[in-house]
N, C-alpha and C positions, 0 to 999 in steps of 0.2 A: 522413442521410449517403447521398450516389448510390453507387449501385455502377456499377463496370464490370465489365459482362460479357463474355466470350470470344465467347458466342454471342447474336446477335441475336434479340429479341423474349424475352429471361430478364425474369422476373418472380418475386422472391422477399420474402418477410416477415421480417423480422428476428424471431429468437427470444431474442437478449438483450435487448432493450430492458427499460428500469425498471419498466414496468408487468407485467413476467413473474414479479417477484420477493418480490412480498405484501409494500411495504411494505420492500422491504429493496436495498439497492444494490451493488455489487460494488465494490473498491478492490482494487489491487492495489500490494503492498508489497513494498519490493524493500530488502537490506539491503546496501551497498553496499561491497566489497572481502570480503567474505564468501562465497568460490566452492562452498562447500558446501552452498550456496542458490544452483545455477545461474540462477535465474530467476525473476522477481516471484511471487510467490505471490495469488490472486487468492480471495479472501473476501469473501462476504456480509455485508454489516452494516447497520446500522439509521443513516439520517441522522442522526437523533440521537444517536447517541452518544457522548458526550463525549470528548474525545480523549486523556483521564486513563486513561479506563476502556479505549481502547484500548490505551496503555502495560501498563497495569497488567494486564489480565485477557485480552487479544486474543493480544499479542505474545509473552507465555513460552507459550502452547500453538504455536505456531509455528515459533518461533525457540529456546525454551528448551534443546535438546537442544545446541546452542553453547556446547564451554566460555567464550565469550566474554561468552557472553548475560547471565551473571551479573556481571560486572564491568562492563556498560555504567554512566555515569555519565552520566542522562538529563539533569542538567544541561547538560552538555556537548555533549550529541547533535544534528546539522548537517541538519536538515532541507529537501525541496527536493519539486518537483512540475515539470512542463514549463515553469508559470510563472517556475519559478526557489525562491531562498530563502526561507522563513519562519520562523516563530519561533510554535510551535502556544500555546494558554492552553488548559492541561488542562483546566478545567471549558466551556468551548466547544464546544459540536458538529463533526462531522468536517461538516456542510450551512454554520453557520458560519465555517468557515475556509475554505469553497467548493470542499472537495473533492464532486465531482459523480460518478455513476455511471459506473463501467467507469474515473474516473482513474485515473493511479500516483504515490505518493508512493514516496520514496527518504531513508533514514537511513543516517547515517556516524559511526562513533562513533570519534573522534582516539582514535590510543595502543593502538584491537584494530585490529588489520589482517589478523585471523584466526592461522590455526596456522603459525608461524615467518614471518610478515608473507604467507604464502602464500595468502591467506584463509578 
């Protein structure tokens, strides 16, 4: 990615890049209409893994503090990335569904809209 710099003859190294991170990549989750979570939350995780186990074991240390958290009905839940919509298959890797280092995925779960639709 080029930078622009303010001042001419900058030269700088990126220090997030994927090879900084042993093996493990950043994603950042963002839970949408939920303002109690201003802002994507950005976690380490391993390309492989599966995107059941992020449901299941990732997402309540994060988000579980939500009384909402506990009545999502991940059947239901509206997944999206900058590419747009998808529809993840839990046993599939987060590298298989082509989520790549540093993206943001975005979850909407119809019916919570957070505390008194307020989020």
């Amino acid at each position: 990615m080029p930078v622009k710099a303010i001042k001419s003859g900058y030269h700088g190294e990126y220090k997030d890049g994927v090879e900084n991170f042993h093996g493990q990549q950043l994603l950042n989750i963002s839970w949408d209409k939920h303002i109690m979570f201003g802002f994507p939350v950005c976690i380490p995780v391993p390309p492989q893994l599966p995107f059941g186990a992020l449901i299941e074991k990732v997402l309540p240390g994060i988000y579980g503090a939500h009384p909402d958290f506990a009545k999502i009905d991940w059947r239901t839940v509206q997944w999206s990335t900058a590419k747009g919509a998808f529809v993840p298959e839990p046993e599939r890797s987060l590298a298989e569904h082509g989520l790549r280092h540093k993206e943001q995925i975005r979850f909407r779960t119809p019916g919570l809209d957070g505390h008194n639709g307020a989020g």
